[in-house]
Structure formats: C-alpha cells, structure tokens
C-alpha positions in Angstrom: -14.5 48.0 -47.4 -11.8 45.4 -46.6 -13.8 43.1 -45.0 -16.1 43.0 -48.1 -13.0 42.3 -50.3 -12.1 39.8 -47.8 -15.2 37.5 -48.7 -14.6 37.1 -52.0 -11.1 36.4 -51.9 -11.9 33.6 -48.9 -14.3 31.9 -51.1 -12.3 32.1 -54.3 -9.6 30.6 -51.8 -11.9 27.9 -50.6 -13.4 27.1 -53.3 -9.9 26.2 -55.1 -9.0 24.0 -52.6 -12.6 22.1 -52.5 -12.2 21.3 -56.2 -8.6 20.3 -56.9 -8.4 17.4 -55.2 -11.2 15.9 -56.9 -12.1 17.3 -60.1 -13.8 14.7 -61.6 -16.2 14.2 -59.0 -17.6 17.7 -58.7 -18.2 17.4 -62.1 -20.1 14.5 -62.1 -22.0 15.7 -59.0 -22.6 19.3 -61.2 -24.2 16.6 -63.6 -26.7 15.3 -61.3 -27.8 18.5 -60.3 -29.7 18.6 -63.6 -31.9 16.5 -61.9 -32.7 18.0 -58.4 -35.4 20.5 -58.9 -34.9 23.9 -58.5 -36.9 24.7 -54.8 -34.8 22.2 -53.2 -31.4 23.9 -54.8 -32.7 27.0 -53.7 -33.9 25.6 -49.5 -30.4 24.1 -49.4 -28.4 26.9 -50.4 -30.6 28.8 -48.3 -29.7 26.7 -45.5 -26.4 26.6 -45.6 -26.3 30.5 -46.0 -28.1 31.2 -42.6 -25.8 29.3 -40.0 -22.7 31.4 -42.3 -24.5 34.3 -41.4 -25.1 33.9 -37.9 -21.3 32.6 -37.5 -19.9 35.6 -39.1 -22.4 37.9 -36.9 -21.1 35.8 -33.6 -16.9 35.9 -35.0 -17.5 39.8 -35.7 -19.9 40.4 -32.7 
C-alpha cells in the first residue's frame, strides 16, 4: 500500500517541478494539443507508459 501512495505523490512532485519554471510554455503547448488528433495522444502516452513500466519492473525486480 505504500508503494501505491508513493506514485502519486512522485508524480504530483514531478510534475510541480516540470511546470514552474515555465508556465507559459506548457500552456501554450496544452494549446496546440487541440490540434494533434486523438490516436496519436493516445500511441504517445502509450509509449512513454511502457519503458516506465518495464523500469519500475527492473528498479523493484
């Protein structure tokens, strides 16, 4: 149960410190979004969510 809790508390950390530098342009880049269409949202989010998987699988054996 702790390591569950860890996760969202790591990305809620990460996340913070992604955006506050540079506020204006993630809101600009949240703007062009509007115009990718939704598979390709979906196949990169996708993407980036298997190699987070498989590191966590290797860190946590």
């Amino acid at each position: 149960m702790q390591d569950f809790l860890t996760v969202p508390a790591f990305f809620l950390m990460i996340e913070g410190l992604v955006y506050a530098p540079a506020p204006r342009f993630f809101v600009q880049m949240a703007g062009l979004l509007q115009s990718v269409p939704e598979q390709q949202i979906r196949v990169c989010r996708l993407a980036a969510a298997g190699p987070g998987g498989a590191i966590v699988r290797l860190l946590r054996g």
